[in-house]
N, C-alpha and C positions, 0 to 999 in steps of 0.2 A: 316484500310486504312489511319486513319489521323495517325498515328504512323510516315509510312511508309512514307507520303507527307514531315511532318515533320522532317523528318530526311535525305531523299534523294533530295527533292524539291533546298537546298541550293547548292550542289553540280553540280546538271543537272543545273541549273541555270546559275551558273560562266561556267560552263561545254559548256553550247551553246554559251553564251556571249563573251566567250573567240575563238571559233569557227569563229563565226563573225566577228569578230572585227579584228583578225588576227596580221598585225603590227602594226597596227595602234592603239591599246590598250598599257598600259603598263605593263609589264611583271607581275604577281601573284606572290608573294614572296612563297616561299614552303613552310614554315611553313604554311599557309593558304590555298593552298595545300591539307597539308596533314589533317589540322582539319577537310575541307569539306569532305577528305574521311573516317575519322573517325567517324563524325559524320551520317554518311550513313552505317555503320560497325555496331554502337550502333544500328539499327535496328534488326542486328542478335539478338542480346543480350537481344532484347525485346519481341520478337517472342513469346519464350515458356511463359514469363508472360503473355501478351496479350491472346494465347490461352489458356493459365490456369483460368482466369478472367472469361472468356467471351466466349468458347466453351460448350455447354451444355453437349457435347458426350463427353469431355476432362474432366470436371468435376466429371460427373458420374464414369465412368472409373476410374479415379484417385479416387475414394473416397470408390470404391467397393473393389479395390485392394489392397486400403495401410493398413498397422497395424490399423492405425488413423482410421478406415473407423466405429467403434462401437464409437467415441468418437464426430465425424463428420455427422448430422443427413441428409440425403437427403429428399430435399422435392419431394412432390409423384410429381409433373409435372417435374420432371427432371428424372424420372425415362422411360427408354426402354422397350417398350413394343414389345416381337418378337411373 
């Protein structure tokens, strides 16, 4: 969630203000622009880390499957119990 605030929070921001404001604001240069929308894009690109970090199921999964998984020990409370 704070990823996400982080990286989209500046964009909605100019995003309403600019809304608002209308003509009476003066005009956003595009380069600024486009950093706000790229900086809201770098959220894609954090996703899979973020769930890799900090999903427990994501972890397990990925650690049962990969070559790595005899080299990478799991501890027993991360383990799936069916």
């Amino acid at each position: 969630m704070g990823a996400f605030l982080c990286c989209w929070l500046p964009f909605f921001t100019w995003y309403i203000y600019d809304a608002l404001c209308g003509e009476l604001c003066p005009e956003t240069p595009p380069v600024v622009v486009s950093v706000l929308f790229w900086i809201g894009y770098v959220n894609s690109a954090l996703n899979p880390l973020i769930y890799a970090l900090f999903n427990r199921d994501f972890r397990y999964s990925r650690s049962t499957h990969s070559r790595w998984s005899k080299l990478v020990p799991i501890e027993s409370h991360y383990a799936i119990s069916y």
